[in-house]
PDB file of the backbone (N, CA, C, O) and the ligand in Angstrom, with CONECT records:
HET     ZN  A 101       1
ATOM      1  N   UNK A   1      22.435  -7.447  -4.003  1.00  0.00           N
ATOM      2  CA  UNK A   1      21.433  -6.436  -4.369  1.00  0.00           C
ATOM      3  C   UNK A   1      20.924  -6.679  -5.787  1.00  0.00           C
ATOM      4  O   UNK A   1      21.612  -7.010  -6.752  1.00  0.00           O
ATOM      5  N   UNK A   2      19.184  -6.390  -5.749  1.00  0.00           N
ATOM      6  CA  UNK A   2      19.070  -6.286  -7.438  1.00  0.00           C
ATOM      7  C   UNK A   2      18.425  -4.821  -7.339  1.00  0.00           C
ATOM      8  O   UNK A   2      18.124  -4.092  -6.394  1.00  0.00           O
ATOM      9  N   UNK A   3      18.336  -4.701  -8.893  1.00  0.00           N
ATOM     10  CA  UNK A   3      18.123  -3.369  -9.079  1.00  0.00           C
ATOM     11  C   UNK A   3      17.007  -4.065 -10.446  1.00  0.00           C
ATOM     12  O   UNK A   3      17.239  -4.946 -11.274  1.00  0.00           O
ATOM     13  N   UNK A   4      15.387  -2.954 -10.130  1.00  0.00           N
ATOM     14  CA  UNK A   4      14.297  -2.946 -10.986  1.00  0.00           C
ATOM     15  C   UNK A   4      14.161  -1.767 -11.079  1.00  0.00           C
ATOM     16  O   UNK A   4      14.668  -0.882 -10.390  1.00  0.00           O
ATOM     17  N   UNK A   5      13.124  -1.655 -12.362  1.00  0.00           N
ATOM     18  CA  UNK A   5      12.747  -0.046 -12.670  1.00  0.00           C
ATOM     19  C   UNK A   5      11.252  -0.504 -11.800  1.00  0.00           C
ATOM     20  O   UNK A   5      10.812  -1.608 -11.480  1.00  0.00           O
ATOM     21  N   UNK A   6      10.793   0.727 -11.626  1.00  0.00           N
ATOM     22  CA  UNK A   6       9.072   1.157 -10.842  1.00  0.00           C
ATOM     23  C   UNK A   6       8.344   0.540 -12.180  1.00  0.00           C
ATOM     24  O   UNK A   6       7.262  -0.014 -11.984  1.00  0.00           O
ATOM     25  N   UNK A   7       8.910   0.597 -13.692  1.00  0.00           N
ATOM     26  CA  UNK A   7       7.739   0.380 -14.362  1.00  0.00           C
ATOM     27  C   UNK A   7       7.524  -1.303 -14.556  1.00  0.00           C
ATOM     28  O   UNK A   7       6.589  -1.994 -14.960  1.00  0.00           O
ATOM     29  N   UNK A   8       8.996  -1.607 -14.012  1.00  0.00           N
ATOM     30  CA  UNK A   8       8.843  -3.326 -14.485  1.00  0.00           C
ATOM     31  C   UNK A   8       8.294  -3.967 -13.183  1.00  0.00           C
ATOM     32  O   UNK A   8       8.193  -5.188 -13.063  1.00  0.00           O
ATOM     33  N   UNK A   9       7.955  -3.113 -12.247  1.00  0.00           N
ATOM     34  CA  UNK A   9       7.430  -3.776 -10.761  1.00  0.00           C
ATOM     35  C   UNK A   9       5.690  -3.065 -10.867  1.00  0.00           C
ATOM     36  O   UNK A   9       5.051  -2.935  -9.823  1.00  0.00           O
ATOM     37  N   UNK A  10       5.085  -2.661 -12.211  1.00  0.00           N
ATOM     38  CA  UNK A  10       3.553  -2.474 -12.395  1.00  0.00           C
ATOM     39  C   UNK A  10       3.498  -0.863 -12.262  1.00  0.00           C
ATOM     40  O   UNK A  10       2.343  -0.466 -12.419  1.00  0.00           O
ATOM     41  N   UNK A  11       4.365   0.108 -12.033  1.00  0.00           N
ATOM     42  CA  UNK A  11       4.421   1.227 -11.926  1.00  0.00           C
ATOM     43  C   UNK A  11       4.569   2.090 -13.260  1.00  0.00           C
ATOM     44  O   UNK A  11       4.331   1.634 -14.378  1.00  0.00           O
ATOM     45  N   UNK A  12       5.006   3.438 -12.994  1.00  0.00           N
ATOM     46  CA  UNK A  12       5.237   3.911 -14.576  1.00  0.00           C
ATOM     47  C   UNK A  12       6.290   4.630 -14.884  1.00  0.00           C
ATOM     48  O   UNK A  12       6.379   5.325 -15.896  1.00  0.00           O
ATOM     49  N   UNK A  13       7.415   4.458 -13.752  1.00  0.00           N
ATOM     50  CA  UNK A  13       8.329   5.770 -13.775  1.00  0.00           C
ATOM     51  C   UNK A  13       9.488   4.743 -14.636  1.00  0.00           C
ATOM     52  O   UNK A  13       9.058   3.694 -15.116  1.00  0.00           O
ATOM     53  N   UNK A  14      10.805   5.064 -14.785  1.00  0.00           N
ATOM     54  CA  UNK A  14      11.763   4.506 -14.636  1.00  0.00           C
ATOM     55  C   UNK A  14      12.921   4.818 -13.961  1.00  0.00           C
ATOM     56  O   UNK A  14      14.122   5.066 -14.060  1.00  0.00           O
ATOM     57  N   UNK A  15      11.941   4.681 -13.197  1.00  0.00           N
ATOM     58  CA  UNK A  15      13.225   4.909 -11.580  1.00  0.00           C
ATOM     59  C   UNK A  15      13.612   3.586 -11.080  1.00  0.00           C
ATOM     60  O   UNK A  15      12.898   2.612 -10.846  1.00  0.00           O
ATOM     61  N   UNK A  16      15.222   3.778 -10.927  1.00  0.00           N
ATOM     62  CA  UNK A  16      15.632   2.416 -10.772  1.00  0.00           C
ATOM     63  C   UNK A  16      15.399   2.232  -9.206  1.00  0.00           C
ATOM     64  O   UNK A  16      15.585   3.211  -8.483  1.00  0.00           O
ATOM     65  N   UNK A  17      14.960   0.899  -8.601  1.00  0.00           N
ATOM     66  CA  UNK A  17      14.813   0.978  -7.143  1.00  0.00           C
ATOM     67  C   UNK A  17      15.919  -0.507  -6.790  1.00  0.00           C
ATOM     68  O   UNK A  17      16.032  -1.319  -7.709  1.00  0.00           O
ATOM     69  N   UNK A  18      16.515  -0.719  -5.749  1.00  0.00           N
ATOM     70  CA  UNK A  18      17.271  -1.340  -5.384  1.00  0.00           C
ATOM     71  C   UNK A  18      16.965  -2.219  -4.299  1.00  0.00           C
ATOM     72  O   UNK A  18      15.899  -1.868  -3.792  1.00  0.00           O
ATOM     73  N   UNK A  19      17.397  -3.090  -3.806  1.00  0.00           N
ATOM     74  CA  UNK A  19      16.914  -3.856  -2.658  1.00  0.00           C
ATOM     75  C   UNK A  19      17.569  -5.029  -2.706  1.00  0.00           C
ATOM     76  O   UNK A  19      17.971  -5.533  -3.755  1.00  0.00           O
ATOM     77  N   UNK A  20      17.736  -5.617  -1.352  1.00  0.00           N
ATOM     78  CA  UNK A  20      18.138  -6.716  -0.821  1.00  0.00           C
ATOM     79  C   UNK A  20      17.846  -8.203  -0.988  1.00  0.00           C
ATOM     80  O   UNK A  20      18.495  -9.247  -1.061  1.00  0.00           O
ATOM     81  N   UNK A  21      16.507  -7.800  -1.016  1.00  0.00           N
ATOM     82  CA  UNK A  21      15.318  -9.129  -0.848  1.00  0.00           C
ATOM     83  C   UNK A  21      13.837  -8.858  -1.692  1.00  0.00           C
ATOM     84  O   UNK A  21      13.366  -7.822  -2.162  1.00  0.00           O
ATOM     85  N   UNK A  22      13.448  -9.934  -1.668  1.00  0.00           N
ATOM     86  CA  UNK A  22      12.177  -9.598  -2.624  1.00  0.00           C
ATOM     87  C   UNK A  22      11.315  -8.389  -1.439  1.00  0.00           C
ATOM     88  O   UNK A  22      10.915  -7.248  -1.669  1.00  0.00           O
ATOM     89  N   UNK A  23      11.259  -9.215  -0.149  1.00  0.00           N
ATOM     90  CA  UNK A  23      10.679  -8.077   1.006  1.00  0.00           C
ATOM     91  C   UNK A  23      10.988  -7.071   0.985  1.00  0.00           C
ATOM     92  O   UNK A  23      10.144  -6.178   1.065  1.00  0.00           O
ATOM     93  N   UNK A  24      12.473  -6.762   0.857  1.00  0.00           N
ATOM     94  CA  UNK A  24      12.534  -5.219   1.010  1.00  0.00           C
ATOM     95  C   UNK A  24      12.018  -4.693  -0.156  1.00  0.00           C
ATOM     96  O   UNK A  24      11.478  -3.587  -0.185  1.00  0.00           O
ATOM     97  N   UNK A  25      12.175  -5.564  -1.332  1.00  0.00           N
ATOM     98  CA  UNK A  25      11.751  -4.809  -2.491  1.00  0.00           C
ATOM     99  C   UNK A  25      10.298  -4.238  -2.772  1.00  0.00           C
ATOM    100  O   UNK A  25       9.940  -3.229  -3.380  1.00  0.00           O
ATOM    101  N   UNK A  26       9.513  -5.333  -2.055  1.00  0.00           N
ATOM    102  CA  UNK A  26       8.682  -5.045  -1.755  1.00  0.00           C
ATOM    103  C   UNK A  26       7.654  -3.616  -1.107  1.00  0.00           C
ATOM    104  O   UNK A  26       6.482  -3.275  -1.264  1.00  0.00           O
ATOM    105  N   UNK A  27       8.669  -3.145  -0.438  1.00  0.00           N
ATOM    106  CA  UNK A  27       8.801  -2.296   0.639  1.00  0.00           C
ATOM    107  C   UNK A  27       8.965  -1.077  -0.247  1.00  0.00           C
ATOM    108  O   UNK A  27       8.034  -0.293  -0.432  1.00  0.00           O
ATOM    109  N   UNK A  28      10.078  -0.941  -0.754  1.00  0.00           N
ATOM    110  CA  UNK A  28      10.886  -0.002  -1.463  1.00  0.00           C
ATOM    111  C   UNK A  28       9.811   0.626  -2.664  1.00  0.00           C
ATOM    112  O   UNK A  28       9.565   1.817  -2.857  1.00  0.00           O
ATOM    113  N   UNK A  29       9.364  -0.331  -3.259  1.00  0.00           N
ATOM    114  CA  UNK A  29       8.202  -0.117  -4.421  1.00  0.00           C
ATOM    115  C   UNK A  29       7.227   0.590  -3.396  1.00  0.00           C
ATOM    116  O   UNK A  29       7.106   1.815  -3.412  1.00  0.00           O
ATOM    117  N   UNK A  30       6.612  -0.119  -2.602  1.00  0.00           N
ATOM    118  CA  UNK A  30       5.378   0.205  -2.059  1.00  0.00           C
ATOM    119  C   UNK A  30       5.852   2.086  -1.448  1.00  0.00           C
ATOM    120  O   UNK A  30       5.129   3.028  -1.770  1.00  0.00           O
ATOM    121  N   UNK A  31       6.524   2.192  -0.993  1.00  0.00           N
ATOM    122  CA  UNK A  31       6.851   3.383  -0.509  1.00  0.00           C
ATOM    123  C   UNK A  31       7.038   4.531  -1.769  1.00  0.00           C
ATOM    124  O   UNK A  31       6.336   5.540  -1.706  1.00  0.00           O
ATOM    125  N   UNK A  32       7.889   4.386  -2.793  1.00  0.00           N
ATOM    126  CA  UNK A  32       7.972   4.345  -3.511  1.00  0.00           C
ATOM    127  C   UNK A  32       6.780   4.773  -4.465  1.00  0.00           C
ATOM    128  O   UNK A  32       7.033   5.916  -4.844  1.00  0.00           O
ATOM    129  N   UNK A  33       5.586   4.330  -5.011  1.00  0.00           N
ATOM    130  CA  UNK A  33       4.343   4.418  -5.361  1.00  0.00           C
ATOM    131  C   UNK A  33       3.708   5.536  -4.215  1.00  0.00           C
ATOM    132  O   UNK A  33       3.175   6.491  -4.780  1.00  0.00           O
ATOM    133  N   UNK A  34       3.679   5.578  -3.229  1.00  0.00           N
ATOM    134  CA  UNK A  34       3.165   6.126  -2.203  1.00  0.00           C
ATOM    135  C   UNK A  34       3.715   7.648  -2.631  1.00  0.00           C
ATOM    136  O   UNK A  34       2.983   8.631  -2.746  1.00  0.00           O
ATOM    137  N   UNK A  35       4.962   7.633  -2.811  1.00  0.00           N
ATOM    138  CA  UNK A  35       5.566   9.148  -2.691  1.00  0.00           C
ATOM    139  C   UNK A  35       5.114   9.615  -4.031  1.00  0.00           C
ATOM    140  O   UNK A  35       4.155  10.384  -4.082  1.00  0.00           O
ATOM    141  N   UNK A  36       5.806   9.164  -5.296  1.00  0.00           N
ATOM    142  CA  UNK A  36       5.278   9.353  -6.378  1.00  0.00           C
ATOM    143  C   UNK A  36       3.726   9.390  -6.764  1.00  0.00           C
ATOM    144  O   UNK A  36       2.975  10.365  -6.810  1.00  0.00           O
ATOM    145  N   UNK A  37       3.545   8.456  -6.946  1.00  0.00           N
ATOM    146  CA  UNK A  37       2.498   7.701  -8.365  1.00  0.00           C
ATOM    147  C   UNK A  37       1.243   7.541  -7.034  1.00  0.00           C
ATOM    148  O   UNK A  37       1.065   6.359  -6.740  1.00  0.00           O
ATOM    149  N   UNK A  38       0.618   8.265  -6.443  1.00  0.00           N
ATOM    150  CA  UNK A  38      -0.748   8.061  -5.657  1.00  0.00           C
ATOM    151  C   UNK A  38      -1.780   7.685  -6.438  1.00  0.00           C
ATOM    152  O   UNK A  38      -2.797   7.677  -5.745  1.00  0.00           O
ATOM    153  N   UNK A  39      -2.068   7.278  -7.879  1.00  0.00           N
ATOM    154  CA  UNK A  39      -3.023   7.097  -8.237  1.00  0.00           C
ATOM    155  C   UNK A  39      -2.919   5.832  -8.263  1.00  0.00           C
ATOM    156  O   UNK A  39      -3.844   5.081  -7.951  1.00  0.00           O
ATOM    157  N   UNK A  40      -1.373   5.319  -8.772  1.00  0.00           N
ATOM    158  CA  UNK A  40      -0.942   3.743  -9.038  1.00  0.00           C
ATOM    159  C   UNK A  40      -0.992   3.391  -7.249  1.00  0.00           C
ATOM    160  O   UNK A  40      -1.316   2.218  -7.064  1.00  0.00           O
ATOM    161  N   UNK A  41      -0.783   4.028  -6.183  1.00  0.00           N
ATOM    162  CA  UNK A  41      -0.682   3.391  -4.825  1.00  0.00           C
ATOM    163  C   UNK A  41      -2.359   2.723  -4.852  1.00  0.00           C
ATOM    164  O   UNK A  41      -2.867   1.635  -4.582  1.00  0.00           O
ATOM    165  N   UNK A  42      -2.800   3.939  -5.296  1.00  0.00           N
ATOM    166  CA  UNK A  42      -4.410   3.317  -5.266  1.00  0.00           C
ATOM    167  C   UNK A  42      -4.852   1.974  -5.690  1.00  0.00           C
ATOM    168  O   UNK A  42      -5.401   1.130  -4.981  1.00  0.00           O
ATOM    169  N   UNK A  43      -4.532   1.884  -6.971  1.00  0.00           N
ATOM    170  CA  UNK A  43      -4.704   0.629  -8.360  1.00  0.00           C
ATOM    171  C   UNK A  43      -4.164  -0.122  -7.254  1.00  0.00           C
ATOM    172  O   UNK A  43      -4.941  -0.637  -6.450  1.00  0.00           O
ATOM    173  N   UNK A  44      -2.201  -0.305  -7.056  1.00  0.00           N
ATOM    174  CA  UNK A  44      -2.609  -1.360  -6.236  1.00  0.00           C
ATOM    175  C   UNK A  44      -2.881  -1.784  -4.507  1.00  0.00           C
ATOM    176  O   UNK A  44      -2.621  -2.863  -3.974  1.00  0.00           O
ATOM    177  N   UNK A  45      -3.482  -0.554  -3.874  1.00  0.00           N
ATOM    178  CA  UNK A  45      -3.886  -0.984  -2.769  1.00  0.00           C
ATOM    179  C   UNK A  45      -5.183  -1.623  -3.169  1.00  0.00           C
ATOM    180  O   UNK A  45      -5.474  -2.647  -2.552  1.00  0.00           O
ATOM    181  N   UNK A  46      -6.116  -1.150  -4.206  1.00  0.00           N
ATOM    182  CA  UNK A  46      -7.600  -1.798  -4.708  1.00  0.00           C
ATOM    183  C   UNK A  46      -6.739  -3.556  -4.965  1.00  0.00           C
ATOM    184  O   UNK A  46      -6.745  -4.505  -4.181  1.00  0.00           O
ATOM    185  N   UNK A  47      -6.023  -3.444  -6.456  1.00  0.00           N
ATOM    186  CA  UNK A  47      -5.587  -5.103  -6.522  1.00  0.00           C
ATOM    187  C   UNK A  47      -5.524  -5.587  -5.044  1.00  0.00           C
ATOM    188  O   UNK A  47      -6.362  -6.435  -4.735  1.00  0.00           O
ATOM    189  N   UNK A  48      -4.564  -5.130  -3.991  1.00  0.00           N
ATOM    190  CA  UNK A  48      -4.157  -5.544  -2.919  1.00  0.00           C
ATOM    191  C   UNK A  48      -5.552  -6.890  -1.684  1.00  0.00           C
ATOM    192  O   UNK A  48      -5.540  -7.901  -0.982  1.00  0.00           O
ATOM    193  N   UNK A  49      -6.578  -5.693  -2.297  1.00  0.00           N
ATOM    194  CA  UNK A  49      -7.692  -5.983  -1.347  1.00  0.00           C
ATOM    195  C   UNK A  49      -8.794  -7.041  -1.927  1.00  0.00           C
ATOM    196  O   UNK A  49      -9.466  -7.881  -1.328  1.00  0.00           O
ATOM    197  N   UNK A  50      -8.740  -6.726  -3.188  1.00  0.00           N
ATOM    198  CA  UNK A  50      -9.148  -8.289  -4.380  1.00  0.00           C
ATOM    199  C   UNK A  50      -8.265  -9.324  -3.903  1.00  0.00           C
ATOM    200  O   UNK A  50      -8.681 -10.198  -3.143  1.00  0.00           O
ATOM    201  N   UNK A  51      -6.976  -9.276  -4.336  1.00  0.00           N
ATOM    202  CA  UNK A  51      -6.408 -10.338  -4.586  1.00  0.00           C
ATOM    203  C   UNK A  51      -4.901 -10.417  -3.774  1.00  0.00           C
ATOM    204  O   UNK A  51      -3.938 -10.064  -4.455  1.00  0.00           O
ATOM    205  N   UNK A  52      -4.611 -10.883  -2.276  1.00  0.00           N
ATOM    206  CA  UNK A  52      -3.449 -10.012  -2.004  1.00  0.00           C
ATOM    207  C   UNK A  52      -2.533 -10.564  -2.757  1.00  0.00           C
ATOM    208  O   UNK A  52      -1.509  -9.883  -2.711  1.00  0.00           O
ATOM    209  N   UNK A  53      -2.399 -11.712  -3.595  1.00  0.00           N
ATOM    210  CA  UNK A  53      -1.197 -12.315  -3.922  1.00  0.00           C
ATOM    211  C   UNK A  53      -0.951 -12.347  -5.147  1.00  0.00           C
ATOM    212  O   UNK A  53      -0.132 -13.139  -5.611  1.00  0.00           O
ATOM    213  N   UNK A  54      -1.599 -11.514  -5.856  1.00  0.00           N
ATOM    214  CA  UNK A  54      -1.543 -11.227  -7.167  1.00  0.00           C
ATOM    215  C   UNK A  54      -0.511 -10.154  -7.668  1.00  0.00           C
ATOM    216  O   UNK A  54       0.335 -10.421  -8.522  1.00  0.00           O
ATOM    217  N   UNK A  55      -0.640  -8.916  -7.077  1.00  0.00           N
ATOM    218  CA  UNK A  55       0.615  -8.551  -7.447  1.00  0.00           C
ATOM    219  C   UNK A  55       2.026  -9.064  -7.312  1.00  0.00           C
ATOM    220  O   UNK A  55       2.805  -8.451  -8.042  1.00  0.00           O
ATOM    221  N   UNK A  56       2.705 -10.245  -6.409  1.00  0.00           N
ATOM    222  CA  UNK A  56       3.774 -10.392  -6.309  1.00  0.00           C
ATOM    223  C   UNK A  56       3.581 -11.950  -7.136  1.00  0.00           C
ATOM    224  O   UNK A  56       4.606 -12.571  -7.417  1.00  0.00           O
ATOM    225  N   UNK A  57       2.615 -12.360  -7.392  1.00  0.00           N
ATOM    226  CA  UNK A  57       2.782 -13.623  -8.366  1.00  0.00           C
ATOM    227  C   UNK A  57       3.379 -13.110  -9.734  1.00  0.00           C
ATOM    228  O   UNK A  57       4.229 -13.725 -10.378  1.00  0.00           O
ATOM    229  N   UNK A  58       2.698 -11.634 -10.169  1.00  0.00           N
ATOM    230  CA  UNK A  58       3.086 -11.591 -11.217  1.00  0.00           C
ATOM    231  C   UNK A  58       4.216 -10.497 -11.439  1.00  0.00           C
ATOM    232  O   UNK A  58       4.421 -10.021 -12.555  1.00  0.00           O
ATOM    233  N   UNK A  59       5.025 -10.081 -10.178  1.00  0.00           N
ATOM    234  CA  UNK A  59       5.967  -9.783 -10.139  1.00  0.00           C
ATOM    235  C   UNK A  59       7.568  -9.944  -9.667  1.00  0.00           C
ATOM    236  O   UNK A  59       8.651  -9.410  -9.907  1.00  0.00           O
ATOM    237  N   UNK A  60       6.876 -11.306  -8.625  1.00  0.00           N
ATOM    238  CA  UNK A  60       7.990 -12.122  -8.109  1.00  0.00           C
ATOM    239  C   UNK A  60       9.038 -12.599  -9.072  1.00  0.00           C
ATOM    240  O   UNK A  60      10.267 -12.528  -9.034  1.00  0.00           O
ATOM    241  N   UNK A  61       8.152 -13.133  -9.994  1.00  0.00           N
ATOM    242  CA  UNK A  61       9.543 -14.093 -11.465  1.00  0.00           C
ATOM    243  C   UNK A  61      10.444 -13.300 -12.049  1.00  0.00           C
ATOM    244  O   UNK A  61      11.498 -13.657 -12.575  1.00  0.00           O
ATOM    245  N   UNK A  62       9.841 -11.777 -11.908  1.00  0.00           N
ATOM    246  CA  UNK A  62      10.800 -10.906 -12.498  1.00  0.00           C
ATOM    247  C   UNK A  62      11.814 -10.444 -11.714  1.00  0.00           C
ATOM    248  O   UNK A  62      12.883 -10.099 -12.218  1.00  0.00           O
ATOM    249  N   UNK A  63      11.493 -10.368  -9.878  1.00  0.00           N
ATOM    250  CA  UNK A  63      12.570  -9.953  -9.732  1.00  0.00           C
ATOM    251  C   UNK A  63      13.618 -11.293  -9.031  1.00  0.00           C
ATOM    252  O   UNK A  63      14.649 -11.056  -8.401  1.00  0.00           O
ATOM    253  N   UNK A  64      13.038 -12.816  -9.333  1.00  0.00           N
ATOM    254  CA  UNK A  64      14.078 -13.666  -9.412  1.00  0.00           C
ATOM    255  C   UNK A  64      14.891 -13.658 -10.979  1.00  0.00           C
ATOM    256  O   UNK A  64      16.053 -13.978 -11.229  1.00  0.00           O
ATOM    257  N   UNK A  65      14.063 -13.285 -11.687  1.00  0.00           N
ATOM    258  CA  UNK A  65      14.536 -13.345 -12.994  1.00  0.00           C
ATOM    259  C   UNK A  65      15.818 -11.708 -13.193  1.00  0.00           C
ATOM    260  O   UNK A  65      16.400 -11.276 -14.188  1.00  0.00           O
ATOM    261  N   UNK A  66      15.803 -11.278 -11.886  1.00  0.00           N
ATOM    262  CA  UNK A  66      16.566  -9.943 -12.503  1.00  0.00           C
ATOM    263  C   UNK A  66      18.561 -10.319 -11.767  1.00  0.00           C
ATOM    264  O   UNK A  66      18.861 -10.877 -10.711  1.00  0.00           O
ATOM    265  N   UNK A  67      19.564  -9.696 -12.926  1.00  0.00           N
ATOM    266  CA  UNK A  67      20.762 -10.439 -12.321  1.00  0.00           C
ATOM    267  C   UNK A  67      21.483 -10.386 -11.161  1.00  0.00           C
ATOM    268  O   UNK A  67      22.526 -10.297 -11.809  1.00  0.00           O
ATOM    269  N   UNK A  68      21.875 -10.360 -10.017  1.00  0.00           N
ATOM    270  CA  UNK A  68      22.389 -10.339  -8.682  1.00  0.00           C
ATOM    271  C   UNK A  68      23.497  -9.259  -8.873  1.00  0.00           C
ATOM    272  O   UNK A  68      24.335  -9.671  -9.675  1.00  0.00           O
ATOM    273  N   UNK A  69      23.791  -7.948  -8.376  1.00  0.00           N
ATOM    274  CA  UNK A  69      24.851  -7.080  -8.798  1.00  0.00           C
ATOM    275  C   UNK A  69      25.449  -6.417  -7.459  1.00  0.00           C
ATOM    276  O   UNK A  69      26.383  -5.619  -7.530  1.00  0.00           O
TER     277      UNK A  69
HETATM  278 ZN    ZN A 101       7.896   5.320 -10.222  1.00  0.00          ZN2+
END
């Protein structure tokens, strides 16, 4: 398992979120934003539809970069 905050995955809370895999993490954020932060679901469903691979380019390194616990 790693563990990120919402704000280091482009969000603004610091809520720690947990996950398995970058996918689930994926998941977890996205849901996550949805419940909370609807304005940030917005920002990135808009990024989403520009660019789909932009948010996880520039968030992928961080959560290989985060320590295995
Ligand atoms: Zn949050």
């Amino acid at each position: 398992m790693k563990t990120m905050t919402c704000k280091e995955l482009g969000g603004v809370c610091d809520e720690r979120l947990q996950a398995g895999s970058w996918d689930e993490m994926v998941k977890t954020m996205t849901e996550h934003v949805k419940e909370n932060h609807p304005d940030v679901a917005k920002d990135m469903e808009k990024m989403h539809n520009e660019d789909p691979k932009k948010w996880s380019k520039e968030m992928r390194p961080k959560w290989e970069a985060a320590p295995e616990h």
